[in-house]
C-alpha positions as CSV (number, residue, x, y, z in Angstrom):
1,X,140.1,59.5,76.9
2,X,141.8,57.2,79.1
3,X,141.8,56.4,83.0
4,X,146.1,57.0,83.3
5,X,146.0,59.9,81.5
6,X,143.3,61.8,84.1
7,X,144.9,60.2,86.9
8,X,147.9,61.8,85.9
9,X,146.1,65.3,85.4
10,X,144.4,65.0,88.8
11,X,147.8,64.2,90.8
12,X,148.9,67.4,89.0
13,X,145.7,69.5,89.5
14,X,143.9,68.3,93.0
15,X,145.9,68.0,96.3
16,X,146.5,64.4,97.6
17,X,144.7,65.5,101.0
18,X,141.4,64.2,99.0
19,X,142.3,60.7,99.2
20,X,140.3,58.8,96.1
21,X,140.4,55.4,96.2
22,X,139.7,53.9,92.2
23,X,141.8,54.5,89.6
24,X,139.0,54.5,86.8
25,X,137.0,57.5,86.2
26,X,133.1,57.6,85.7
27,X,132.1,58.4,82.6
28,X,127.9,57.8,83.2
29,X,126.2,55.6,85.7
30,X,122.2,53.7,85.6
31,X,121.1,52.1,88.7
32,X,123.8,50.1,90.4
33,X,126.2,50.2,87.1
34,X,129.1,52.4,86.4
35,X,130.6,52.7,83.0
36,X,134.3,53.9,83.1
37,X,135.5,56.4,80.2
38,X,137.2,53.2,78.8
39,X,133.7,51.9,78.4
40,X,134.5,49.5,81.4
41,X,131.5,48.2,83.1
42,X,131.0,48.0,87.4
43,X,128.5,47.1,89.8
44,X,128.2,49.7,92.0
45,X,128.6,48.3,95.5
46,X,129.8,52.0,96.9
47,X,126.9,53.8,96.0
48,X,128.7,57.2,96.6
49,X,129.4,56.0,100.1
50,X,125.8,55.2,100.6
51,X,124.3,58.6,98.9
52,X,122.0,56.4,96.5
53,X,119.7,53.9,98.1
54,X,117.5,54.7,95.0
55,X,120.5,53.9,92.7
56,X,122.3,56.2,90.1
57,X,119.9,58.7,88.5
58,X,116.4,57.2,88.9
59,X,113.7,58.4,86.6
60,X,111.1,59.6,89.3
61,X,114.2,61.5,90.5
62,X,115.9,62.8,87.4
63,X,112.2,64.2,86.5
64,X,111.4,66.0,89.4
65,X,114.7,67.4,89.5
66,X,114.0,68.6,85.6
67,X,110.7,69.9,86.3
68,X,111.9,71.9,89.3
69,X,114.8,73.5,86.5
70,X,112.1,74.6,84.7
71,X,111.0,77.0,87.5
72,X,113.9,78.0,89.6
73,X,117.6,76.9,90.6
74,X,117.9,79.4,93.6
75,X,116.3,82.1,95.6
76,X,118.2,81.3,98.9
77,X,115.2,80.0,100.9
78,X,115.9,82.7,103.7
79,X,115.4,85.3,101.5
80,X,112.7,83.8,99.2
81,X,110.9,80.7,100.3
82,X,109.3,78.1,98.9
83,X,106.1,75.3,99.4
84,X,108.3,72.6,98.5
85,X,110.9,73.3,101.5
86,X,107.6,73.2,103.9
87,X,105.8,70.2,102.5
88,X,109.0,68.2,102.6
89,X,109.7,69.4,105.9
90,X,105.7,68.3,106.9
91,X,106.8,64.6,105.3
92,X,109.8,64.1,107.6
93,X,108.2,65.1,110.6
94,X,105.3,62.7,109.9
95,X,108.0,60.4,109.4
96,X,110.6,60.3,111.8
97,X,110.8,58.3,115.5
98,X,110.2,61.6,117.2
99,X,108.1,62.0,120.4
100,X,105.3,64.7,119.8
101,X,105.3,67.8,117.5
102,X,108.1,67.7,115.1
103,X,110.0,70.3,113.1
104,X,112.9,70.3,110.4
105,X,115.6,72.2,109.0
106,X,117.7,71.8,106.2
107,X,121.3,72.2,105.6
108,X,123.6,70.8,102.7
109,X,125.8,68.5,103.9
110,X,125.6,65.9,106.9
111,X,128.6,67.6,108.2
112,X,126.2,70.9,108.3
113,X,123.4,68.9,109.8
114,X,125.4,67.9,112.8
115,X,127.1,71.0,113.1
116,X,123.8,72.5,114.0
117,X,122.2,69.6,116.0
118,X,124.8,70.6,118.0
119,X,123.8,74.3,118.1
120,X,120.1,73.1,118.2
121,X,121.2,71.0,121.6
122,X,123.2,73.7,123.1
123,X,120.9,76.5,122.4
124,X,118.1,74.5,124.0
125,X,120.3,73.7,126.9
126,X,122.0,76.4,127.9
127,X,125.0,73.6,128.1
128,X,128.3,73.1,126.3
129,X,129.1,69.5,126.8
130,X,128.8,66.7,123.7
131,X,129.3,63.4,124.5
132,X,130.4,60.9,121.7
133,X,131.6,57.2,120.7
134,X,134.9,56.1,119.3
135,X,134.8,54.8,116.0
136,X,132.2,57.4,115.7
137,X,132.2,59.1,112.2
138,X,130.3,62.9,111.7
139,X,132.3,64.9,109.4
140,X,135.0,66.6,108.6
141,X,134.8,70.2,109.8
142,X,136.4,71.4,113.0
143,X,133.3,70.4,115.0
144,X,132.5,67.5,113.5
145,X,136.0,65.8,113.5
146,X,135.9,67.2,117.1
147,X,133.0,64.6,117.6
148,X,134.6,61.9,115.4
149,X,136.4,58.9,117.4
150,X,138.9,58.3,114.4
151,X,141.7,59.8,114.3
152,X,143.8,58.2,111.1
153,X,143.2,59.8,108.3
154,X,140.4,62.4,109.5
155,X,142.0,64.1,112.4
156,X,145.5,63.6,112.4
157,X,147.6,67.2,111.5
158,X,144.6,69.4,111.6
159,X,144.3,70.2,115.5
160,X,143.2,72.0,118.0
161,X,139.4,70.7,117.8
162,X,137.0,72.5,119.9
163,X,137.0,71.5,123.6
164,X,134.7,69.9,125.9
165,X,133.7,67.1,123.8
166,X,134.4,63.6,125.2
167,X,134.6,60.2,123.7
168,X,133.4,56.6,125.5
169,X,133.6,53.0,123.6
170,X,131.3,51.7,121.5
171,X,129.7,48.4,122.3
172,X,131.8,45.4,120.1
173,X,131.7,41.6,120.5
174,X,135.7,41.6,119.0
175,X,136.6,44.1,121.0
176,X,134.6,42.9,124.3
177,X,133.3,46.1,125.0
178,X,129.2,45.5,126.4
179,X,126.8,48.2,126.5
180,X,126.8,47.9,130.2
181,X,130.5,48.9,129.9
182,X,129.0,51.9,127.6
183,X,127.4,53.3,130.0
184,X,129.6,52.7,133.2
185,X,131.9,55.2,130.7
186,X,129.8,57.6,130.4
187,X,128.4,57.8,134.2
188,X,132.5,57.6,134.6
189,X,133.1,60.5,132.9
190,X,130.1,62.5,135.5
191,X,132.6,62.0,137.9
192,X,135.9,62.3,136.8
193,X,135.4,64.9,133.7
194,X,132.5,67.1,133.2
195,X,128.9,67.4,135.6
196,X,126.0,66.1,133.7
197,X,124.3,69.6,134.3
198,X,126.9,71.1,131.8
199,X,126.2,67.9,129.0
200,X,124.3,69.6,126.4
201,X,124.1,66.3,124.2
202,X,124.9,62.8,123.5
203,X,125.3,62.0,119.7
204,X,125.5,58.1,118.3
205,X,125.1,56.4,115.3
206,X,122.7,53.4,115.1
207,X,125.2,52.1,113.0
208,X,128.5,53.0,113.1
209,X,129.7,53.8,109.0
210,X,133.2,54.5,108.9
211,X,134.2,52.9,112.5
212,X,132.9,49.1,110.7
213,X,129.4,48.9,111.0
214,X,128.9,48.3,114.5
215,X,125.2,47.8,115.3
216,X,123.9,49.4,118.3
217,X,122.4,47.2,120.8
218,X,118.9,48.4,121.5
219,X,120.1,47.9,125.4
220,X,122.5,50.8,124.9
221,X,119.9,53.3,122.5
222,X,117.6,52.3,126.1
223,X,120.7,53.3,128.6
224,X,121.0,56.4,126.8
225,X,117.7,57.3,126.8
226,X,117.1,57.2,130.4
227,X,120.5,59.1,131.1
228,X,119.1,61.5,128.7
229,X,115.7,61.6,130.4
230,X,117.3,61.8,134.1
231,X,120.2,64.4,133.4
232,X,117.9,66.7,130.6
233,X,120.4,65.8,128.4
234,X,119.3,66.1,124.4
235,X,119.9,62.6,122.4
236,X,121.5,63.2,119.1
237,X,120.8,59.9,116.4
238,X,123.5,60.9,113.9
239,X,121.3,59.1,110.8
240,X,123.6,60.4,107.9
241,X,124.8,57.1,106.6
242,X,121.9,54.6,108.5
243,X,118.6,56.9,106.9
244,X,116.3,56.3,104.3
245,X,115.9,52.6,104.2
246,X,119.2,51.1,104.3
247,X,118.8,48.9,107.1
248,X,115.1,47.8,106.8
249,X,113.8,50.9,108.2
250,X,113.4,54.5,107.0
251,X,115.2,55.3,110.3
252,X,117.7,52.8,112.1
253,X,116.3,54.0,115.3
254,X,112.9,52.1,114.4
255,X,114.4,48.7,115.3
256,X,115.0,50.1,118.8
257,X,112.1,51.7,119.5
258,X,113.8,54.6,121.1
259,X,113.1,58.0,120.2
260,X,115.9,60.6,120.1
261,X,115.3,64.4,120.1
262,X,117.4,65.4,117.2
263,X,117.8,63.2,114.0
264,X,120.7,64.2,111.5
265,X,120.1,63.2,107.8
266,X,122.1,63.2,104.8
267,X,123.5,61.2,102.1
268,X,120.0,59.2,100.6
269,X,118.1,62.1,101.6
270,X,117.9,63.6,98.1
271,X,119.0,60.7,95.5
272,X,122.6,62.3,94.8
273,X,121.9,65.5,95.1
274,X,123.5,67.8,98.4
275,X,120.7,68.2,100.8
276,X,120.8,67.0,104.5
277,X,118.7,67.5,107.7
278,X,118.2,68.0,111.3
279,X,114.3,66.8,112.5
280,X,113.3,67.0,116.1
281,X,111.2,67.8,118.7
282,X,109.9,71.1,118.3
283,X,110.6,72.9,121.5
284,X,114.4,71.9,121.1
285,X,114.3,72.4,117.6
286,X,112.6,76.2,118.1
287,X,115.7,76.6,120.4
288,X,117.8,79.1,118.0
289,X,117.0,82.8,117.4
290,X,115.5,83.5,114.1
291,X,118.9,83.6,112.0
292,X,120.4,81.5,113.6
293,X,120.2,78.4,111.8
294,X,120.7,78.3,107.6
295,X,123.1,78.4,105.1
296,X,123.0,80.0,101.4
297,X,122.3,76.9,99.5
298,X,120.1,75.1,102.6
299,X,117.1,73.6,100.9
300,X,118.4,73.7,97.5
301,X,115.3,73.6,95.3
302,X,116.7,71.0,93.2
303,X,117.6,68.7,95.7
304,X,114.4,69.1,97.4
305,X,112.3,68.4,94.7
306,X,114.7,64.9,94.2
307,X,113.8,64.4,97.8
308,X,110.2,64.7,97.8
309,X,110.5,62.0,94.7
310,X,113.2,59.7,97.1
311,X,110.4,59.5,99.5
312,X,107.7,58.2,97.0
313,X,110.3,56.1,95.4
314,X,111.0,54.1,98.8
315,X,107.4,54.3,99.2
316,X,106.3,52.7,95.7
317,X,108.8,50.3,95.5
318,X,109.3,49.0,98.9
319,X,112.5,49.8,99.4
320,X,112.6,49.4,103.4
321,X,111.4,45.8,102.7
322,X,113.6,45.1,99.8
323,X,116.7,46.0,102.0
324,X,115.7,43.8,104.3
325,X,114.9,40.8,101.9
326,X,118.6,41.6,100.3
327,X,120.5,42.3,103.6
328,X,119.1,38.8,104.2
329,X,120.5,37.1,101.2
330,X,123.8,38.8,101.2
331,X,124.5,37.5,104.8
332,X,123.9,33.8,103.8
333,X,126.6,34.0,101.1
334,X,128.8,35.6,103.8
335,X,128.2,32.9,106.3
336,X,129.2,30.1,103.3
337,X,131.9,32.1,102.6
338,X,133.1,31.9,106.3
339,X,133.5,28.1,106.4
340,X,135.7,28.7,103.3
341,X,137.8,31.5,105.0
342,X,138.7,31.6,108.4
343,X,140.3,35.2,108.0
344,X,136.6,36.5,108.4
345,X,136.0,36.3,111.9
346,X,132.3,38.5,112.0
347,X,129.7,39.4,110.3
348,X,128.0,42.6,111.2
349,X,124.2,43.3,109.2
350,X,121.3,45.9,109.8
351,X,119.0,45.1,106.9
352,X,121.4,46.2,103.7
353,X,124.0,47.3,106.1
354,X,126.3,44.9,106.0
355,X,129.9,44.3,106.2
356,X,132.7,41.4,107.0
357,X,135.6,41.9,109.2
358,X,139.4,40.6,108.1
359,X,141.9,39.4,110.8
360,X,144.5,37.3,109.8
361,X,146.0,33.6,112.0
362,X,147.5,35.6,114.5
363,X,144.1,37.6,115.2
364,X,145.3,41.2,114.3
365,X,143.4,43.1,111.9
366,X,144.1,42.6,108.6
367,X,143.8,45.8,106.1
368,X,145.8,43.9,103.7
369,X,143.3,41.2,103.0
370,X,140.7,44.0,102.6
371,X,143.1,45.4,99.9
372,X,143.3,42.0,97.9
373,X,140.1,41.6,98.1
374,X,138.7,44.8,97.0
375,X,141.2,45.0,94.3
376,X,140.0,40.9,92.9
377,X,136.9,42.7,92.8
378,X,137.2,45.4,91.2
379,X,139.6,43.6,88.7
380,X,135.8,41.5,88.3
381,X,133.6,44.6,88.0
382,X,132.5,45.3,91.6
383,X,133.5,47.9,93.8
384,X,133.8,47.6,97.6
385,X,134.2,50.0,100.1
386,X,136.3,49.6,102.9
387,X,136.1,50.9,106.5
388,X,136.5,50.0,110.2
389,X,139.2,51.5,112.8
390,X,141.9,49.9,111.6
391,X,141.2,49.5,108.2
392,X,139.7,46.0,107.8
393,X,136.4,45.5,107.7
394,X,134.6,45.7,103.8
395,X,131.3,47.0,103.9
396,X,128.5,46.8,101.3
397,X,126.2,49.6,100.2
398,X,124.1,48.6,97.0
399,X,121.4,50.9,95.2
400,X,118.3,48.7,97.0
401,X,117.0,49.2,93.4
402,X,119.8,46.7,92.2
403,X,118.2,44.5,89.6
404,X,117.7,41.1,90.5
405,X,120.3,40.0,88.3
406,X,122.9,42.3,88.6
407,X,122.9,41.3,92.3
408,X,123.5,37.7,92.3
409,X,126.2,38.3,89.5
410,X,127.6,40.9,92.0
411,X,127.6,37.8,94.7
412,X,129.1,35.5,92.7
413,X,131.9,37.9,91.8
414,X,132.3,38.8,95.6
415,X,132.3,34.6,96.4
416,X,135.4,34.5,94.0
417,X,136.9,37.7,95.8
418,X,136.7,36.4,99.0
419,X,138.5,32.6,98.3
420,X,141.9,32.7,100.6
């Protein structure tokens, strides 16, 4: 089998709306390596776009998953339930950065989970309103792309999005913007747009994923948490791509020490398979109407039995700290790197969520260099993700179970990618 002839079958067979970005095809994957069906071999710096923190197909993961096979695939959790649902439900809520009782519901896809935090906040509300950030990323359905602040290639051609949804900047060095100026735009936008009384919720990542990795200052997470507190607004920490130990914490909202009300989860949740979350505080989480809240395959047993062993994983092997530890390490090479190439003019890190920013002499953004250098990369057996709003920034999401080894070999390669 070879890698043109299935890219010819899928421009043939699959529309071209699903944008893919390599032009190998996986045959298996260990860890943080892929082998192509040529019998090519990569480091995996995608890691499904973040989906394995405990890297590709992890023993304690690929047993649990077996040994749940050997009971049941599916009984629809609405209709039949389960202990392992509960108990995994009773692990996050012991978990997560949430003030008093907790409670948790699960969904499929992160794009579900914020779909109905956004129920969850209305329904507890009795308000419409959602406010958001640009270069905000939270799905792709009509709600969610609603929400996101990106409009090329997620929203463009596929409105109307549903209304009363509003957008302020996100805090940025580059771009000048300071929480302060956050918040003016969102006190703005109480009196020019839509009264507080009618906001049902205010939803931000920690980190921002596809809009570049843009931390959060912990003076914005505090702004919003007293608007929240004053207006009874509900404070939506959209964890999808920023959960389960990527940058140092289980929950990017544990560097802050600011505790939202609803917590969307996704992606690492479940080791590569589709599960994803909402937790909260129980009163707003108890908002909906029995029925209200679900979805056939919600709480797949499969994926919650790989979740259950995702949390003991992180546990066991320190995962939170490792991130941290390699976060840590990646960033020096970056900085050496920067005193060898002036085209990268920040770097952005949370624990292992990192990435680099491209602009070129004249101080524009430069996609193209993120194009050469993903492609000398990959050309050298890594792949690299990019992201950002206009294309430029590269971002890095190992496995944090990445052999020793494997990741210096990966930073060498990435030193050599990144020579002007």
């Amino acid at each position: 089998m070879k890698n043109a002839d299935l890219q010819s079958r899928r421009l043939a067979a699959t529309p071209r709306g699903v944008g893919v970005m390599c032009d190998f095809y996986a045959a298996r994957a260990e860890n943080a390596t892929i082998w192509d069906v040529e019998g090519r071999e990569f480091i995996d710096f995608a890691a499904g776009i973040a989906v394995l923190n405990t890297g590709h197909r992890h023993p304690r993961v690929a047993a649990a998953i077996g040994a749940q096979l050997e009971s049941f695939t599916h009984t629809a959790y609405q209709i039949v339930p389960y202990e392992s649902v509960v108990a995994l439900a009773e692990r996050i809520n012991a978990a997560a950065p949430i003030k008093g009782p907790a409670k948790t519901a699960f969904f499929t896809t992160g794009a579900e989970a914020v779909e109905n935090a956004v129920k969850i906040a209305r329904a507890h509300t009795g308000r419409s309103g959602v406010i958001a950030f640009a270069g905000g990323f939270h799905g792709r359905t009509m709600m969610t792309l609603a929400l996101t602040g990106k409009v090329q290639p997620y929203k463009a051609g596929f409105g109307p999005f549903p209304g009363e949804v509003y957008h302020v900047p996100f805090p940025s060095t580059l771009g000048k913007v300071t929480p302060q100026d956050s918040l003016a735009a969102i006190n703005l936008l109480f009196k020019a747009d839509i009264d507080p009384k009618r906001v049902a919720a205010i939803i931000i990542e920690p980190v921002q994923g596809e809009g570049g990795f843009n931390v959060a200052p912990t003076e914005l997470m505090q702004g919003l948490r007293a608007l929240c507190d004053e207006h009874g607004i509900v404070l939506i920490a959209d964890e999808v791509q920023t959960g389960y130990g990527r940058t140092g914490k289980l929950f990017s909202m544990e560097h802050h020490g600011v505790q939202p009300d609803l917590i969307t989860m996704a992606k690492s949740l479940a080791g590569g398979m589709p599960l994803s979350a909402v937790c909260g505080r129980a009163e707003v989480m108890d908002a909906p109407a029995p029925g209200g809240l679900g979805g056939t395959y919600a709480g797949n047993p499969l994926s919650v039995a790989a979740a259950h062993a995702v949390l003991d994983v992180i546990a066991e092997e320190n995962l939170c700290e490792r991130a941290a530890a390699l976060g840590e390490r990646l960033v020096a090479r970056l900085r050496a790197a920067q005193k060898k190439n002036s085209g990268i003019v920040d770097i952005r890190a949370q624990g292992s969520m990192v990435a680099i920013e491209l602009r070129n002499a004249a101080g524009e953004p430069d996609a193209d260099a993120v194009r050469r250098v993903q492609q000398r990369a990959q050309e050298r057996g890594l792949v690299l993700l990019s992201c950002g709003m206009y294309g430029n920034v590269i971002r890095f999401l190992y496995p944090l179970t990445i052999p020793e080894a494997q990741f210096e070999r990966a930073l060498g390669i990435l030193d050599e990618a990144l020579q002007a």
